[in-house]
TISE-59524 format. One record per residue (C-alpha): residue number from 0; residue in one letter; chain; x, y, z. Coordinates in pm, whole numbers, plus 32768, in hexadecimal, padded with zeros to 4 digits. Layout:
% TISE-59524
@pos=NUM, code=a, unit=A, east=X, north=Y, up=Z
...
END
This chain:
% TISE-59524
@pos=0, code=x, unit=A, east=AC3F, north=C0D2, up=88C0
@pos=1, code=x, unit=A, east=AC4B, north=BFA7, up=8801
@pos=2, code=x, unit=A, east=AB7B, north=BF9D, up=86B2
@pos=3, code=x, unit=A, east=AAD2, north=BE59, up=8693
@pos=4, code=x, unit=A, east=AA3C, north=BE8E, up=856C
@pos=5, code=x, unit=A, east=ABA1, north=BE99, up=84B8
@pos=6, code=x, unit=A, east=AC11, north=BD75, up=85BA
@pos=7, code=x, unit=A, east=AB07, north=BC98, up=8503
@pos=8, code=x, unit=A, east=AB40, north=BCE4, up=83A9
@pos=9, code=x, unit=A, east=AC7B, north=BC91, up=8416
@pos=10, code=x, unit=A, east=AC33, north=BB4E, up=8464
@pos=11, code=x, unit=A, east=AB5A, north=BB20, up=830F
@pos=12, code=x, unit=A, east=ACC6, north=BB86, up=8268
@pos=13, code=x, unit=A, east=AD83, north=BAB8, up=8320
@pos=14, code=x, unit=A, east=AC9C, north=B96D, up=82B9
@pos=15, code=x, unit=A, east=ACAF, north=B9DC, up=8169
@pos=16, code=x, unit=A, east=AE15, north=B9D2, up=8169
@pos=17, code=x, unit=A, east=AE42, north=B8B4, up=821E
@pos=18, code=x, unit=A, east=AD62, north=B7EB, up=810D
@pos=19, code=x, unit=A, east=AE1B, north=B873, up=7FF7
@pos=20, code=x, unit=A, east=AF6A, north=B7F8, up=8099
@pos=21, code=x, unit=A, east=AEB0, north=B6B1, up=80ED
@pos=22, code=x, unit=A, east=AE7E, north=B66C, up=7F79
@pos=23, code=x, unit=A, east=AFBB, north=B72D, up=7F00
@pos=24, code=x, unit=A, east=B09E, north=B632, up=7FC5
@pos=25, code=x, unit=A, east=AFCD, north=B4FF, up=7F4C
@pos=26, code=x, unit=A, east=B010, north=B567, up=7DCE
@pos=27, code=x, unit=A, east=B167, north=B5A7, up=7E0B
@pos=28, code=x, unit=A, east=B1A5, north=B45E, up=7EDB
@pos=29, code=x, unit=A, east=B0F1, north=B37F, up=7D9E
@pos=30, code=x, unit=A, east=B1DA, north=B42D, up=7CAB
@pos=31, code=x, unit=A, east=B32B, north=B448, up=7D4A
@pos=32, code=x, unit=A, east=B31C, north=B376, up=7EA3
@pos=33, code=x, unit=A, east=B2FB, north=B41D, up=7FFD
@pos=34, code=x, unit=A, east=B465, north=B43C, up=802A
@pos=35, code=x, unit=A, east=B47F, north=B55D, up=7F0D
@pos=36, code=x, unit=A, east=B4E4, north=B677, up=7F61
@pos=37, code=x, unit=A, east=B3B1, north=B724, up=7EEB
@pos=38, code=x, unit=A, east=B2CA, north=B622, up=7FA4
@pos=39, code=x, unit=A, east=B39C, north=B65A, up=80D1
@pos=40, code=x, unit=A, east=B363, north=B7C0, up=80A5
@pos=41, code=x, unit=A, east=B1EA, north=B7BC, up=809B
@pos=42, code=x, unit=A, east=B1E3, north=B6C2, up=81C9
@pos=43, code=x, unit=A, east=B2A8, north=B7A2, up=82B5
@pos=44, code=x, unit=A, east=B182, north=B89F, up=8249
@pos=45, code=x, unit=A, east=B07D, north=B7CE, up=8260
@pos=46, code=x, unit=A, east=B0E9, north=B78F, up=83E4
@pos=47, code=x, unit=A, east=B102, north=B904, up=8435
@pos=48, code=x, unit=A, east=AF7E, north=B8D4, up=83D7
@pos=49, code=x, unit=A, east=AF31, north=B7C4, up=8479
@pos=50, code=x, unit=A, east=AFEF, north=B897, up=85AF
@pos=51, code=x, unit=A, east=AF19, north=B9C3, up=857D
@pos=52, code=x, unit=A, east=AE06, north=B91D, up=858E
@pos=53, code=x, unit=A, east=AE5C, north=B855, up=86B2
@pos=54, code=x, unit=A, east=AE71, north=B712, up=8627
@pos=55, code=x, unit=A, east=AFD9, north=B69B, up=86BE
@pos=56, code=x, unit=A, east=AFB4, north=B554, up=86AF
@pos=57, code=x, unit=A, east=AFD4, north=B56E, up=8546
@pos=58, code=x, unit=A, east=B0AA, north=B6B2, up=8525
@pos=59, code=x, unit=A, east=B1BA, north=B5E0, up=85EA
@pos=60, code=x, unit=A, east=B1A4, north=B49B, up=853E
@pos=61, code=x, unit=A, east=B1D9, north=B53C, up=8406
@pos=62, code=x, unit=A, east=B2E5, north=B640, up=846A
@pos=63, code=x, unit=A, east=B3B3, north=B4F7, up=8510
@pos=64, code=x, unit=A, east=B384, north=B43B, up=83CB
@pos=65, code=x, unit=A, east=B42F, north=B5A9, up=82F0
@pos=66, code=x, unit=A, east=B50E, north=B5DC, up=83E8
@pos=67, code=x, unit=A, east=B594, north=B44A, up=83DD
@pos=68, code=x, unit=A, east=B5A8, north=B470, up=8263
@pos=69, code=x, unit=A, east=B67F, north=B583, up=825E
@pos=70, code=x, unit=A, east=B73A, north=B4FF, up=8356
@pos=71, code=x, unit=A, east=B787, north=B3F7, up=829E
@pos=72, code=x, unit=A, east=B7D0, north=B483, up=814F
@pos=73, code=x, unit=A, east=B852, north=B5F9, up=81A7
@pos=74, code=x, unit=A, east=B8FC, north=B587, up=8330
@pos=75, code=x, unit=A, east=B8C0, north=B633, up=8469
@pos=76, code=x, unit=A, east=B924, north=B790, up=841D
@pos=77, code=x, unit=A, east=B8A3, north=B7EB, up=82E4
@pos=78, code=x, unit=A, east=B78E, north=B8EC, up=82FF
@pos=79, code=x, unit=A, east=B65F, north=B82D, up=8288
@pos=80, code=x, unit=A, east=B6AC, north=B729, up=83A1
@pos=81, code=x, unit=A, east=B6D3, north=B82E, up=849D
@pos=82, code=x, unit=A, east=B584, north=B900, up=8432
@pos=83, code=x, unit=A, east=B4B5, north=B7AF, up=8443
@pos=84, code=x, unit=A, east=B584, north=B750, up=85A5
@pos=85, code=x, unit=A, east=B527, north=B8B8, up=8635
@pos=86, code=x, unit=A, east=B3A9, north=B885, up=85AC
@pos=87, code=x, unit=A, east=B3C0, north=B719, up=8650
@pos=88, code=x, unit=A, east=B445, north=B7E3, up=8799
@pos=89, code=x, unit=A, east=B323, north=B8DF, up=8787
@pos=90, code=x, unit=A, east=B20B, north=B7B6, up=877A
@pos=91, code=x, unit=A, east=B2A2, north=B6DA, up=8862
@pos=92, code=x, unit=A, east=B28F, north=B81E, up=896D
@pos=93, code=x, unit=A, east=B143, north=B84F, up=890E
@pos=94, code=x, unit=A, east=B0ED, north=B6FB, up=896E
@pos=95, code=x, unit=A, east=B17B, north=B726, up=8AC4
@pos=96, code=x, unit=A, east=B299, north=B62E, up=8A69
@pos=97, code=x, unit=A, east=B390, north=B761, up=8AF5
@pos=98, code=x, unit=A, east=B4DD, north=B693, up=8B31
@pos=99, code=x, unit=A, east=B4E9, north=B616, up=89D1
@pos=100, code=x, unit=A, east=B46F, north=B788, up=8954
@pos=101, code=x, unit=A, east=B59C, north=B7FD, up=8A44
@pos=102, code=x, unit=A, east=B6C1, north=B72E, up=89B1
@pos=103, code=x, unit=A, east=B65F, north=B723, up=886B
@pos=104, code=x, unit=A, east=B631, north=B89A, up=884C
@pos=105, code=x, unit=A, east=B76A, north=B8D5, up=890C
@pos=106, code=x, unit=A, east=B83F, north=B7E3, up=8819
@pos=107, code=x, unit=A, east=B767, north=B883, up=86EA
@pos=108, code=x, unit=A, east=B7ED, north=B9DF, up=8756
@pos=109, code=x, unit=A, east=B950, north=B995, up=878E
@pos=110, code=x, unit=A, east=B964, north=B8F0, up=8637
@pos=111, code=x, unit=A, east=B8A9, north=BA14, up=8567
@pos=112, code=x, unit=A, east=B99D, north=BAF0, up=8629
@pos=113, code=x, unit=A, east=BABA, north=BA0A, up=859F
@pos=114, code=x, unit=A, east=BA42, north=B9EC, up=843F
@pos=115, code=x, unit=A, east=B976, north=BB53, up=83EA
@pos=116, code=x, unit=A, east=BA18, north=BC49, up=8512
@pos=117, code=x, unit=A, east=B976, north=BCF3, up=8646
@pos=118, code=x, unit=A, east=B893, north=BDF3, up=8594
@pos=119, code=x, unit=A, east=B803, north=BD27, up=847E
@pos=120, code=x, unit=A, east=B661, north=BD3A, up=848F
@pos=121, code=x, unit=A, east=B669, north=BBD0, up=84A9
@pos=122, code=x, unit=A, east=B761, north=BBC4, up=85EE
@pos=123, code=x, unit=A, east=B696, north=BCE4, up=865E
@pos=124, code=x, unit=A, east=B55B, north=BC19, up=8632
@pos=125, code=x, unit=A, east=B5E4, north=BAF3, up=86CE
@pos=126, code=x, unit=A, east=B670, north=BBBA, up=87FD
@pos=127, code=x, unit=A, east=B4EE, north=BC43, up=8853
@pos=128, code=x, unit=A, east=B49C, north=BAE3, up=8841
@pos=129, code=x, unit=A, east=B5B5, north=BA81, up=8950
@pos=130, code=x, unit=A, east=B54A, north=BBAE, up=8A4E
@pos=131, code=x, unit=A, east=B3F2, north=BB32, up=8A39
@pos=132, code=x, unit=A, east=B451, north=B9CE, up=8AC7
@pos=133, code=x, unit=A, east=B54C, north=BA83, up=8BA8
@pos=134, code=x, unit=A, east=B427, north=BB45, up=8C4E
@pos=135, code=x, unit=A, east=B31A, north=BA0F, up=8C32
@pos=136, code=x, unit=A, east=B43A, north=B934, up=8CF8
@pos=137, code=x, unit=A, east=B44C, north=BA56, up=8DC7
@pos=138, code=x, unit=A, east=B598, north=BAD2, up=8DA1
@pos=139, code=x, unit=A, east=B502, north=BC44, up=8D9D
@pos=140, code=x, unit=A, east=B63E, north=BD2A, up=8DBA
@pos=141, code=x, unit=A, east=B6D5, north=BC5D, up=8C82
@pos=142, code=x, unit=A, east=B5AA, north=BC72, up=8BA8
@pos=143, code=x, unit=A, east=B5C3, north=BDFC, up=8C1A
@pos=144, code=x, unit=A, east=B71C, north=BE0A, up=8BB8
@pos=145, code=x, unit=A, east=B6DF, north=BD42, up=8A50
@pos=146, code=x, unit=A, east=B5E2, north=BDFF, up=89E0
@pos=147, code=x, unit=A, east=B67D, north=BF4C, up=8A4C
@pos=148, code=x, unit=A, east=B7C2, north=BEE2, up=895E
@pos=149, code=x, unit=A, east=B6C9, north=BE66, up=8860
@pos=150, code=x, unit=A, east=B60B, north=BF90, up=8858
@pos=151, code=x, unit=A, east=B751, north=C062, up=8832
@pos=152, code=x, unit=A, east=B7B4, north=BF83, up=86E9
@pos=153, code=x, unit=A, east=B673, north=BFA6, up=8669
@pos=154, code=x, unit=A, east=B630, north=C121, up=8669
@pos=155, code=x, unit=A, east=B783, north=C105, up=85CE
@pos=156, code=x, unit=A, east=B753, north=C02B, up=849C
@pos=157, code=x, unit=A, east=B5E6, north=C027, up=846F
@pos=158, code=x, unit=A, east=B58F, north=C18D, up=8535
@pos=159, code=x, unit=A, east=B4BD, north=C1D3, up=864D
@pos=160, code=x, unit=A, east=B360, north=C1A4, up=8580
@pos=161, code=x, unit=A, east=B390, north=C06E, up=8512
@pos=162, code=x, unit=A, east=B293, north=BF51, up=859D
@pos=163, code=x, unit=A, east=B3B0, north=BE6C, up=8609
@pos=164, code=x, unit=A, east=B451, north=BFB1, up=86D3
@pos=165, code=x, unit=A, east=B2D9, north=BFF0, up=8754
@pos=166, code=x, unit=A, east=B27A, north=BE97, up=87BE
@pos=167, code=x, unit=A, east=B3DE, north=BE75, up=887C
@pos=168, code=x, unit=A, east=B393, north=BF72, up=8944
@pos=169, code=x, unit=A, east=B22B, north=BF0D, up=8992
@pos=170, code=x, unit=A, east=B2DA, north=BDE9, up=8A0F
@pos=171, code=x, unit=A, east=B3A7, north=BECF, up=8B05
@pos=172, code=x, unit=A, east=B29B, north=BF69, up=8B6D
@pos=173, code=x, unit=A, east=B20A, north=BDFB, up=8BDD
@pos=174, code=x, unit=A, east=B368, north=BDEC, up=8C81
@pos=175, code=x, unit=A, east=B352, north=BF0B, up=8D77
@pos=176, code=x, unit=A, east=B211, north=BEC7, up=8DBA
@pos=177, code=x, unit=A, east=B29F, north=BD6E, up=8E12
@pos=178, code=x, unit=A, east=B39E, north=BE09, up=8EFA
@pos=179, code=x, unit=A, east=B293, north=BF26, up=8FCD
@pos=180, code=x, unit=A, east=B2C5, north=C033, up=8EFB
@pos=181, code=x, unit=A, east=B184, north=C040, up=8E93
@pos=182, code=x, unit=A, east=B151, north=C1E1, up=8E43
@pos=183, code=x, unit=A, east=B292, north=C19F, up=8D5D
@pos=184, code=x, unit=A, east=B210, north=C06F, up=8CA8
@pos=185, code=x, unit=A, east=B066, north=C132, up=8C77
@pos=186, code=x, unit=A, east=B140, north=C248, up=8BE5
@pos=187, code=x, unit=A, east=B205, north=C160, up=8B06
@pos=188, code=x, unit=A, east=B0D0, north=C0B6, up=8A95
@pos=189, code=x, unit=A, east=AFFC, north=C1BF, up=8A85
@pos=190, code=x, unit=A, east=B11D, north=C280, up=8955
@pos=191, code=x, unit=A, east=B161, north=C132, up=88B9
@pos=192, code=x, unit=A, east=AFEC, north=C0BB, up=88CC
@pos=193, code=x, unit=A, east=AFBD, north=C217, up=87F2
@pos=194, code=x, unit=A, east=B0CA, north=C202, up=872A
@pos=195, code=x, unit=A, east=B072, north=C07B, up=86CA
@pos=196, code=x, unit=A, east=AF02, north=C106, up=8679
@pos=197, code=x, unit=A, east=AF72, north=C1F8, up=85A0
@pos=198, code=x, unit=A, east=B068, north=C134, up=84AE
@pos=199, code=x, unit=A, east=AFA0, north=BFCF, up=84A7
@pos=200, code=x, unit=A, east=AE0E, north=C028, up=8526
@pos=201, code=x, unit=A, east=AD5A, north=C020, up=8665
@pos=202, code=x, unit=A, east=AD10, north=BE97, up=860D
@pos=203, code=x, unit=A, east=AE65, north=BE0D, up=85B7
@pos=204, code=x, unit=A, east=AEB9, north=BCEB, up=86B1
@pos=205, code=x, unit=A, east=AFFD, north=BDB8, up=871C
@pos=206, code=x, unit=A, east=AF29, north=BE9D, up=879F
@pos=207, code=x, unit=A, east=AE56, north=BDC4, up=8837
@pos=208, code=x, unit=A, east=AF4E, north=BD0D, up=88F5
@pos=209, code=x, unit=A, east=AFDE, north=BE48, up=897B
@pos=210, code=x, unit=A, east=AE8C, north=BEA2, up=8A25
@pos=211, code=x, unit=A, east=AE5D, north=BD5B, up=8AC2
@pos=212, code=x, unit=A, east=AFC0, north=BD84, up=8B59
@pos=213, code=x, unit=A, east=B02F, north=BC6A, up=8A66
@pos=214, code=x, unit=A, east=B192, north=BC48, up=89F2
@pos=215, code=x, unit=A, east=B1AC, north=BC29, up=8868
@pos=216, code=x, unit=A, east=B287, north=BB49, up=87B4
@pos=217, code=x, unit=A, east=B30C, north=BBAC, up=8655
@pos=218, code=x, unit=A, east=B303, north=BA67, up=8563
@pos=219, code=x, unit=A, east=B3B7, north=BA6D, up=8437
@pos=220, code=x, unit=A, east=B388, north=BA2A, up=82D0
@pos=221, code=x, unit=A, east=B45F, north=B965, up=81AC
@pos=222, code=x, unit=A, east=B58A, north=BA2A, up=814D
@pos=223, code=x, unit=A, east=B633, north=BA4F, up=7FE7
@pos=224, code=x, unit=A, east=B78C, north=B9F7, up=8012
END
């Protein structure tokens, strides 16, 4: 049972946060320009709150603009270019706009794989973002088979009680229930609903995504390289 108490202090938290980022990336852009590194680091936060509170027209406006400058002054494959791109990827599916979120996840995936190796968190990441367009688009038995190798990596490097393991397969479970196996997927959801309550609260929006059948995408934030 969801706690909606928690799920709307939640919310109080998350506009806190999202006005302290607000003015943290307005200081930083009057004192060193919004293409610093450290500006471009508190913008790619500030959109994962403007995302989590469902405000994607701004969350991908902003994410396009961090990706494009890292683009331009790191290139394609360097890891801050690829977190924003699979953040931009994430939005953009959330929005409906799947064929972009399709290619530009699948190209984010295959150059992460290239650059940090199969089992890195952020590949992982990036790979639960790709099965989730793979099942919107439809393509059922090859979000299945994603997720199943994902999950696999991640109980590997991260272990089996880690959110991002947990929230990959709460997407499976969305999968079978996609293909008729419907006892299978209640199971899955009803162990990884559980397991999700336990580690992050009855409230967290993981959580509630899983009991509305949603799939959850895992956005990223700026990485120290």
């Amino acid at each position: 049972m969801l706690d909606f108490g928690f799920l709307a202090a939640q919310l109080v938290i998350q506009a806190e946060a999202m006005n302290l980022a607000q003015d943290t990336y307005q200081r930083y852009k009057r004192r060193y320009g919004k293409d610093a590194p450290d500006a471009l680091s508190c913008a790619l936060n500030l959109a994962c709150d403007y995302a989590a509170v469902d405000d994607m027209p701004r969350a991908l406006q902003l994410v396009a603009e961090v990706r494009a400058a890292h683009q331009a002054s790191l290139g394609s494959d360097h890891p801050n270019t690829l977190v924003a791109a699979n953040n931009l990827a994430s939005y953009l599916r959330c929005v409906h706009r799947l064929p972009e979120a399709l290619d530009m996840t699948d190209d984010t995936l295959r150059r992460m794989q290239r650059r940090l190796g199969d089992s890195h968190p952020l590949t992982l990441s990036c790979a639960v973002n790709l099965a989730n367009c793979r099942g919107d688009s439809g393509d059922f038995e090859e979000a299945e088979a994603l997720e199943r190798q994902t999950i696999t990596l991640l109980r590997a490097t991260l272990g089996p009680d880690h959110p991002d393991t947990l929230v990959c397969e709460a997407n499976l479970s969305i999968s079978l229930r996609q293909t008729g196996r419907q006892q299978q997927a209640e199971e899955l959801r009803a162990r990884i609903g559980g397991e999700l309550t336990r580690i992050l609260g009855a409230g967290h929006p993981d959580a509630a995504q899983l009991h509305k059948w949603q799939r959850i995408n895992r956005d990223l934030e700026p990485q120290q390289i």
